[in-house]
NUGUSE-129937 format. One record per residue (C-alpha): residue number from 1; residue in three letters; x, y, z. Coordinates in Angstrom, 3 decimals, always signed. Layout:
! NUGUSE-129937
[atom NUM; "Ala"; [X; Y; Z]]
...
***
This chain:
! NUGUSE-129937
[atom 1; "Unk"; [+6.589; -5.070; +70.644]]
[atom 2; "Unk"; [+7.934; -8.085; +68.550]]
[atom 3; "Unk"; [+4.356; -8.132; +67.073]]
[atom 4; "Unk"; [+4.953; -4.772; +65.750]]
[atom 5; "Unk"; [+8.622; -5.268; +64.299]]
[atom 6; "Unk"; [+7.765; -8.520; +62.441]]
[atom 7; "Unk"; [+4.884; -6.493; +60.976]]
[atom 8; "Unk"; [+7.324; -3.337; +60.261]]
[atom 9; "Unk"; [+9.710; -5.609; +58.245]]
[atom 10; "Unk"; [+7.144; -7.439; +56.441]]
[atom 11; "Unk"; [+6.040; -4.214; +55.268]]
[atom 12; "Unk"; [+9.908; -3.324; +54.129]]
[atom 13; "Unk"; [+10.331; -6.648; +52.429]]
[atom 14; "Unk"; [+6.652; -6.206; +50.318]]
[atom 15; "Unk"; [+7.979; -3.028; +49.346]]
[atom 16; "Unk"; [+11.319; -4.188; +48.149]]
[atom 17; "Unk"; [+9.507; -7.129; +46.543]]
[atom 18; "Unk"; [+6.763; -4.727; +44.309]]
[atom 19; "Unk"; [+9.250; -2.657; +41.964]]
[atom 20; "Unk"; [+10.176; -6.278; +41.288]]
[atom 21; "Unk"; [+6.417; -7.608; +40.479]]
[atom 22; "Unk"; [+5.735; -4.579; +38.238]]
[atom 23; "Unk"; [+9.109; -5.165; +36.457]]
[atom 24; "Unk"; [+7.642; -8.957; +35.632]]
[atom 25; "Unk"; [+4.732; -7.841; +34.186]]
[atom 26; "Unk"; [+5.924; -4.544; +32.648]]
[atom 27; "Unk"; [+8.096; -7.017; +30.422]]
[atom 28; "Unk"; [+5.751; -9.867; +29.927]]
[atom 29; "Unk"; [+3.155; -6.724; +28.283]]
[atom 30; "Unk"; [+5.781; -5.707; +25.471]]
[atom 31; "Unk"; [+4.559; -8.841; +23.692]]
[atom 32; "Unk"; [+2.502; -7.787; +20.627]]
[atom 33; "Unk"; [+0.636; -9.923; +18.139]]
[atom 34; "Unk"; [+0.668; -10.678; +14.442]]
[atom 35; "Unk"; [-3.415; -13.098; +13.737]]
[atom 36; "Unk"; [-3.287; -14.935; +10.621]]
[atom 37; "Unk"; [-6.712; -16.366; +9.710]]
[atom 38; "Unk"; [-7.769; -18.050; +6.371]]
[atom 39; "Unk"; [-7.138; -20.858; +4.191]]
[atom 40; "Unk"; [-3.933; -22.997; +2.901]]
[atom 41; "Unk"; [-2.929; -19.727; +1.513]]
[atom 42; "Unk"; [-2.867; -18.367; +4.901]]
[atom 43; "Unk"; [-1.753; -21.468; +6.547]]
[atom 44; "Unk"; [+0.699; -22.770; +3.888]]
[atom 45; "Unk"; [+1.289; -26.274; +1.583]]
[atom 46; "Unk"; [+4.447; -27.934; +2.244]]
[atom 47; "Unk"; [+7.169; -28.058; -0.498]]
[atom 48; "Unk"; [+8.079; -31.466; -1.370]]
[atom 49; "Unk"; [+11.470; -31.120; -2.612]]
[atom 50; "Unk"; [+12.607; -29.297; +0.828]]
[atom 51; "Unk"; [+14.506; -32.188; +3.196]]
[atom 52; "Unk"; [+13.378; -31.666; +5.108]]
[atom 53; "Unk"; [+9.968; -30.535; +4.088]]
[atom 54; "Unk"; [+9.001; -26.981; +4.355]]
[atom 55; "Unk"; [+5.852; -25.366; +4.696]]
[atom 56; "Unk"; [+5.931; -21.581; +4.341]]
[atom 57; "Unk"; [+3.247; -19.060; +3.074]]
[atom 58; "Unk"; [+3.287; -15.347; +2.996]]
[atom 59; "Unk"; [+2.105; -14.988; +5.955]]
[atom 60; "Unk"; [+5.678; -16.524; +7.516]]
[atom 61; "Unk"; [+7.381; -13.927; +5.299]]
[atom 62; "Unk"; [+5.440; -10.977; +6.459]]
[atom 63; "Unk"; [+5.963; -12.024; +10.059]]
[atom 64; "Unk"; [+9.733; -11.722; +9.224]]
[atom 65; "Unk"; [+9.498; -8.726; +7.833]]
[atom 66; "Unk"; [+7.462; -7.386; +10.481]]
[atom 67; "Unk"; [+9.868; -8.334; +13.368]]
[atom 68; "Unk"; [+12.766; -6.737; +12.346]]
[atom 69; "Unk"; [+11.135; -3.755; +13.833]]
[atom 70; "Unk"; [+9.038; -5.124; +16.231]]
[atom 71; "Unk"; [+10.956; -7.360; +17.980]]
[atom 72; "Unk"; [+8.392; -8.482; +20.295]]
[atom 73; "Unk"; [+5.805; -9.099; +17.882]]
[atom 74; "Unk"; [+4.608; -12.990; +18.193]]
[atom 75; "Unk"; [+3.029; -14.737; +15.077]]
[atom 76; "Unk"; [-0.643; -16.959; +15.635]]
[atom 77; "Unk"; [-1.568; -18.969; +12.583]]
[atom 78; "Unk"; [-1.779; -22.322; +13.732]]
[atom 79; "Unk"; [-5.130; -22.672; +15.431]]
[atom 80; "Unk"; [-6.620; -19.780; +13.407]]
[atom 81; "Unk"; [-5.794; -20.773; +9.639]]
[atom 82; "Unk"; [-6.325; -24.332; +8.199]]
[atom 83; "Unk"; [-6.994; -25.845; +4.526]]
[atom 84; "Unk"; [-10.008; -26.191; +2.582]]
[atom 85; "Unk"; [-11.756; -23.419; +5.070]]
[atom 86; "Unk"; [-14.850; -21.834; +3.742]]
[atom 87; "Unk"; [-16.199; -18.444; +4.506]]
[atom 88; "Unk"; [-19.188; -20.669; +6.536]]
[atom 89; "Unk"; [-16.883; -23.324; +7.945]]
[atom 90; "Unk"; [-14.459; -21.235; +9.414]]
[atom 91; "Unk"; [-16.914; -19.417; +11.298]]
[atom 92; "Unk"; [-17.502; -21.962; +13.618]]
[atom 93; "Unk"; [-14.157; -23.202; +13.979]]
[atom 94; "Unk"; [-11.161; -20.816; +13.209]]
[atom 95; "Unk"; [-12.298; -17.111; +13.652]]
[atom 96; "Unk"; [-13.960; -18.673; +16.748]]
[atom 97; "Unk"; [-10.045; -19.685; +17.974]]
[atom 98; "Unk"; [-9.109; -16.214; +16.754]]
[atom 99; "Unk"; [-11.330; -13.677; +18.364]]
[atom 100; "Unk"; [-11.095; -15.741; +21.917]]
[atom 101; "Unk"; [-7.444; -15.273; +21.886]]
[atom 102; "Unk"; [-7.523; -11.839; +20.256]]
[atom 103; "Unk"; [-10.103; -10.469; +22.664]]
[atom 104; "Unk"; [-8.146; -12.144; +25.780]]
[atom 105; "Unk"; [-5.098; -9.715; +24.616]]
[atom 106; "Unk"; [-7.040; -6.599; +24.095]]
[atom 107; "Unk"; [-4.619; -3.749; +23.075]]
[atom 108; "Unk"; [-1.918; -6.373; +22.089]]
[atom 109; "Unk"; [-2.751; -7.053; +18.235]]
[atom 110; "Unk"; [-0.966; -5.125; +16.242]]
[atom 111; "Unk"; [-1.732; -7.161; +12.947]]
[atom 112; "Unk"; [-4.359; -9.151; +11.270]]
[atom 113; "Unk"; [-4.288; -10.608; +7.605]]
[atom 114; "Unk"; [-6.987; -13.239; +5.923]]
[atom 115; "Unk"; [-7.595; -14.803; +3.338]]
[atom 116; "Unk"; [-10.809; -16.780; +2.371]]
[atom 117; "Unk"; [-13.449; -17.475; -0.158]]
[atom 118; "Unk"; [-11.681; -19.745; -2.836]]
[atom 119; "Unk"; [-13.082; -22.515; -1.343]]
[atom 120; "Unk"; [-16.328; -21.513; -1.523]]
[atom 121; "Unk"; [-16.631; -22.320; -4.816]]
[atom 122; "Unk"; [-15.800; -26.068; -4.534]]
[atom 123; "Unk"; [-18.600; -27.446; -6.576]]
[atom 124; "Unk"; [-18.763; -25.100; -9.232]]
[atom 125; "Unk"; [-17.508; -26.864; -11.818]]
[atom 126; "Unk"; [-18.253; -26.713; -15.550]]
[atom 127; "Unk"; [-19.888; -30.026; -15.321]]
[atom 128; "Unk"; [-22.411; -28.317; -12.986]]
[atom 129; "Unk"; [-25.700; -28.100; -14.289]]
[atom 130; "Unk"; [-26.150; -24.284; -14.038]]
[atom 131; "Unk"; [-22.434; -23.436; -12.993]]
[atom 132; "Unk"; [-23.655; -19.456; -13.327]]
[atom 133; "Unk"; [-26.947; -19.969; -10.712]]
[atom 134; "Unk"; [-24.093; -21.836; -8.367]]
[atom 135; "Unk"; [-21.034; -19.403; -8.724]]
[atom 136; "Unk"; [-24.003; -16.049; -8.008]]
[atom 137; "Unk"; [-24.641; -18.360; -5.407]]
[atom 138; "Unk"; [-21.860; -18.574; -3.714]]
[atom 139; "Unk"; [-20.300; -15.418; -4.332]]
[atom 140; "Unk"; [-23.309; -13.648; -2.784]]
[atom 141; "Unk"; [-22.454; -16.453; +0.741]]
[atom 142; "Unk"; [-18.987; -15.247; +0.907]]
[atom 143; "Unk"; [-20.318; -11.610; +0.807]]
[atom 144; "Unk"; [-22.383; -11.787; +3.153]]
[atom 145; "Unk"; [-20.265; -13.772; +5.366]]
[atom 146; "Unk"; [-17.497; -11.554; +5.266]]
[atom 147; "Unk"; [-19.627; -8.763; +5.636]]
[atom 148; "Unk"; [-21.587; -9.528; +8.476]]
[atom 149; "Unk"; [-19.966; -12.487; +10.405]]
[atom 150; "Unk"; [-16.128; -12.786; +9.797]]
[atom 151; "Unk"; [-14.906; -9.228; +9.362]]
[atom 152; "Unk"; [-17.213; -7.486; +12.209]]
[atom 153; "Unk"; [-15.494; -10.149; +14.502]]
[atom 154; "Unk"; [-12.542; -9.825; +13.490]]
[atom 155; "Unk"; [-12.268; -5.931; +14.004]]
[atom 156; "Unk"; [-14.217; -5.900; +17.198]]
[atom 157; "Unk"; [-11.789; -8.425; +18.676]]
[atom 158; "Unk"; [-8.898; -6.486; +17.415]]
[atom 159; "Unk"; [-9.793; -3.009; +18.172]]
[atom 160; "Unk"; [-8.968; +0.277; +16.301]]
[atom 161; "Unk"; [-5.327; -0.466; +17.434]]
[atom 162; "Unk"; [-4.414; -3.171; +14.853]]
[atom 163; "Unk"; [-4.606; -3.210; +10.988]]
[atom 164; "Unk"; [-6.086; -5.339; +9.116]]
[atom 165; "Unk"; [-5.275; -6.943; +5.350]]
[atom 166; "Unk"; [-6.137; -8.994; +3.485]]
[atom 167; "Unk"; [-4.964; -10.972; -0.282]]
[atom 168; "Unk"; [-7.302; -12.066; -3.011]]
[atom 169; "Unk"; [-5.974; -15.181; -5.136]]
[atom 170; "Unk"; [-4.856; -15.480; -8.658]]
[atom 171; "Unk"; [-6.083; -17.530; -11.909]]
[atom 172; "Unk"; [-5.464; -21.466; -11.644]]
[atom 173; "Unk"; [-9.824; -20.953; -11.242]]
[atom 174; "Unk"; [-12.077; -20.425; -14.120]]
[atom 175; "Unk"; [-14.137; -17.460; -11.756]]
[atom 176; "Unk"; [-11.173; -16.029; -10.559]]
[atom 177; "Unk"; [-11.756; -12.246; -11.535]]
[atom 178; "Unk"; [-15.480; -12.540; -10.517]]
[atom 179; "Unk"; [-14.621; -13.856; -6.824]]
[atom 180; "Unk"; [-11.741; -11.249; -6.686]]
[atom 181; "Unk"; [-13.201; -8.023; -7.716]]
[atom 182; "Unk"; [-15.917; -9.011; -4.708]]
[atom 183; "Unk"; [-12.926; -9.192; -2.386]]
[atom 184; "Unk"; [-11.530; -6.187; -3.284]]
[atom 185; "Unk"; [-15.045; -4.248; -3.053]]
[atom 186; "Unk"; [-15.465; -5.899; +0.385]]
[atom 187; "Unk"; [-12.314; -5.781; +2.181]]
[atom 188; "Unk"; [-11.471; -2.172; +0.768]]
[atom 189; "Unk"; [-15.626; -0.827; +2.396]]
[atom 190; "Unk"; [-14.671; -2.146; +5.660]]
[atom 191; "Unk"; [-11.182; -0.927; +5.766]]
[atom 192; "Unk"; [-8.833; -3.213; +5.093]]
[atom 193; "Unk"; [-5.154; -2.810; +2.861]]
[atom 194; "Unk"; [-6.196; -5.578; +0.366]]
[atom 195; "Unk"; [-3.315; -7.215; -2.263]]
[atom 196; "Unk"; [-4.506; -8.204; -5.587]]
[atom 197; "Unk"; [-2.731; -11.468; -6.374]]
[atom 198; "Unk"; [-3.659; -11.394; -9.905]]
[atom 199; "Unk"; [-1.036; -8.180; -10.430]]
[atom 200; "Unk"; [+1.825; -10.741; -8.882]]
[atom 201; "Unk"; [+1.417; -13.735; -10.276]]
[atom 202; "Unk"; [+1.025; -13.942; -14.138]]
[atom 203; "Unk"; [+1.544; -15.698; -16.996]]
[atom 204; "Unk"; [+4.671; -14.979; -16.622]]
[atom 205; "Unk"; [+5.364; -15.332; -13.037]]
[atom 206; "Unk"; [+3.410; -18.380; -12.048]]
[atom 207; "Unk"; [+5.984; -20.929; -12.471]]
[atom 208; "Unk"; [+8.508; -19.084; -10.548]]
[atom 209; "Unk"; [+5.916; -17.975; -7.737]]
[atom 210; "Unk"; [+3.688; -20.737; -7.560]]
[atom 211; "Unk"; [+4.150; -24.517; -7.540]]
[atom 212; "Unk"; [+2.039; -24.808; -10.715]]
[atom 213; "Unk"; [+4.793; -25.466; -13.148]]
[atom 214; "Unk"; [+6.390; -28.607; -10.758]]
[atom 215; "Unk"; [+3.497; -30.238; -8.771]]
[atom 216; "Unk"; [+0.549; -28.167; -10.868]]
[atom 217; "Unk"; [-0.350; -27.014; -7.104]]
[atom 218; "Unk"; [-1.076; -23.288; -7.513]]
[atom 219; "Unk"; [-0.554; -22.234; -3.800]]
[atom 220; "Unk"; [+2.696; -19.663; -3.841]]
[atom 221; "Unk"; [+5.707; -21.187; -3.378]]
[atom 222; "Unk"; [+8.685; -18.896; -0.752]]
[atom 223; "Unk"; [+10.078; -16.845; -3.587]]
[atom 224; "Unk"; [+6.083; -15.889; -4.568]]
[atom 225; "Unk"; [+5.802; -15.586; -0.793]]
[atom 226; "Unk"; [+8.234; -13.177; -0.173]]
[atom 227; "Unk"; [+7.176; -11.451; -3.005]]
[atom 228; "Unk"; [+3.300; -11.139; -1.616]]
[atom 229; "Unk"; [+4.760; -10.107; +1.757]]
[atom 230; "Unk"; [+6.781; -7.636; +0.307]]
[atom 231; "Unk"; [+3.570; -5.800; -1.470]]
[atom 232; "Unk"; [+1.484; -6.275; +1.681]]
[atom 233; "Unk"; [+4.328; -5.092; +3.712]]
[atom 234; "Unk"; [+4.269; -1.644; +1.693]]
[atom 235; "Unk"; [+0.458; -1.105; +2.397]]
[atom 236; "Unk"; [+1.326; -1.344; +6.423]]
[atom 237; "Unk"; [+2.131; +1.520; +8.716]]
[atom 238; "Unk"; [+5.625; -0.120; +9.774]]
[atom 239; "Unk"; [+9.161; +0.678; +9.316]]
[atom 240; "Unk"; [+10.809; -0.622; +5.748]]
[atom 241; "Unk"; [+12.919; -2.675; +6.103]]
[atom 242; "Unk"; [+14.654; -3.656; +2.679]]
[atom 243; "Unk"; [+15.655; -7.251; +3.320]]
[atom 244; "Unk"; [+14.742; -11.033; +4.647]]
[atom 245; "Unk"; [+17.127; -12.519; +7.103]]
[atom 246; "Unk"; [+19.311; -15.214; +5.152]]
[atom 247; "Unk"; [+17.939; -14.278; +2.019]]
[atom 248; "Unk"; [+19.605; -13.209; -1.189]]
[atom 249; "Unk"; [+16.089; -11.219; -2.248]]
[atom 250; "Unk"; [+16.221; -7.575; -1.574]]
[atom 251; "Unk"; [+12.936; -6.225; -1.149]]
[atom 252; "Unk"; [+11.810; -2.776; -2.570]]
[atom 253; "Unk"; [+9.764; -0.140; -0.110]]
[atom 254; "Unk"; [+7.368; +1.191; -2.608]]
[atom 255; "Unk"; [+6.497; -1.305; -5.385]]
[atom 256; "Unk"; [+5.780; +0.029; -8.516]]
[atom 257; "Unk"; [+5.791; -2.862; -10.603]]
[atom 258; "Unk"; [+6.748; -6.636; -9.771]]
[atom 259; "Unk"; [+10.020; -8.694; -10.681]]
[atom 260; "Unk"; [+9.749; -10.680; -14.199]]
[atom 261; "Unk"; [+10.265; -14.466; -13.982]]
[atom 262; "Unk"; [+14.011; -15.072; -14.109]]
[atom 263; "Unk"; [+13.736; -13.603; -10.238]]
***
């Protein structure tokens, strides 16, 4: 008889105990995911006149746009975007990183943005003895990596549930247009919202956008950032929203044409 009341309220106290359980995990599944893979561009430089130092690329101002209305959302770039990457190297190392975690929250990504291929063309120099046989070359690696390694991984890890973009670069490189009418071709075939740099920063821009004009480092700098974020923002199915947290730039929706240098 006491055998079968010590059973009865074990019963009572799982039962009280599982609404509890399911609440735990019920929470701990709101978290989404924003995957950054790619190169310093993805991963950032760090600006030298910032005490401290800051490091900050557009992939940190996209994630703050994106939260606003997705408060959940949780960023990944430090394991799966690093300097001086190649379309090879980063196969191995990076998108390997990526797709574990990615695939290990299946139905959780929500966003995934790359960049690659500028370093690629380390090597290509003028003083190369046939720089035209070197940059066919390599352009015709990076397509077929991309092609048939890094963006077939990338998608099957993600599923049809996230979206995907991706950013060309801009000209501090003598091949520039070359390498980014590829990307554009490749990322646009399989899918992806792509953002032409080149239409951002200018002539007239790069100074403000870029660190070219102080440290003659052409990575984008957080005003150039914010400004990348915003046009990649635009191309993603997600709510405007029309401002960055303790910011004094105010972000347009639909860009029709970018912000001259005295931004």
């Amino acid at each position: 008889m006491l055998a079968g009341k010590t059973s009865f309220l074990f019963i009572i106290l799982l039962l009280l105990c599982l609404p509890l359980e399911l609440n735990a995990k019920s929470k701990g599944s709101n978290k989404t995911y924003y995957i950054a893979v790619g190169d310093s561009f993805a991963y950032c430089v760090f600006d030298r006149d910032d005490v401290p130092p800051r490091c900050y690329a557009y992939t940190d101002a996209l994630y703050e746009r994106l939260k606003e209305n997705n408060p959940n959302l949780e960023f990944r770039k430090k394991h799966f975007a690093k300097g001086g990457v190649t379309t090879t190297s980063i196969i191995t190392g990076q998108l390997l990183n990526a797709t574990k975690f990615m695939k290990s929250h299946s139905g959780l990504i929500k966003f995934v943005t790359i960049n690659i291929g500028r370093n690629d063309f380390v090597g290509c120099s003028p003083k190369h003895s046939n720089v035209s046989e070197c940059l066919h070359t390599k352009l015709e690696r990076i397509t077929y990596n991309l092609n048939n390694t890094i963006i077939p991984m990338l998608k099957e890890a993600g599923g049809e549930g996230a979206q995907y973009a991706a950013t060309t670069y801009f000209d501090t490189i003598p091949y520039h247009d070359l390498l980014a009418d590829r990307l554009i071709d490749i990322y646009t075939k399989n899918g992806f919202k792509v953002v032409d740099l080149r239409q951002i920063i200018t002539n007239d821009t790069i100074c403000n956008y870029t660190y070219w004009c102080k440290h003659h480092n052409g990575h984008p700098n957080v005003i150039g950032s914010r400004i990348i974020a915003d046009v990649l923002f635009s191309k993603l199915s997600s709510p405007v929203v029309t401002h960055f947290p303790d910011s004094n730039f105010i972000a347009s929706p639909a860009v029709t044409h970018f912000p001259d240098s005295n931004l």
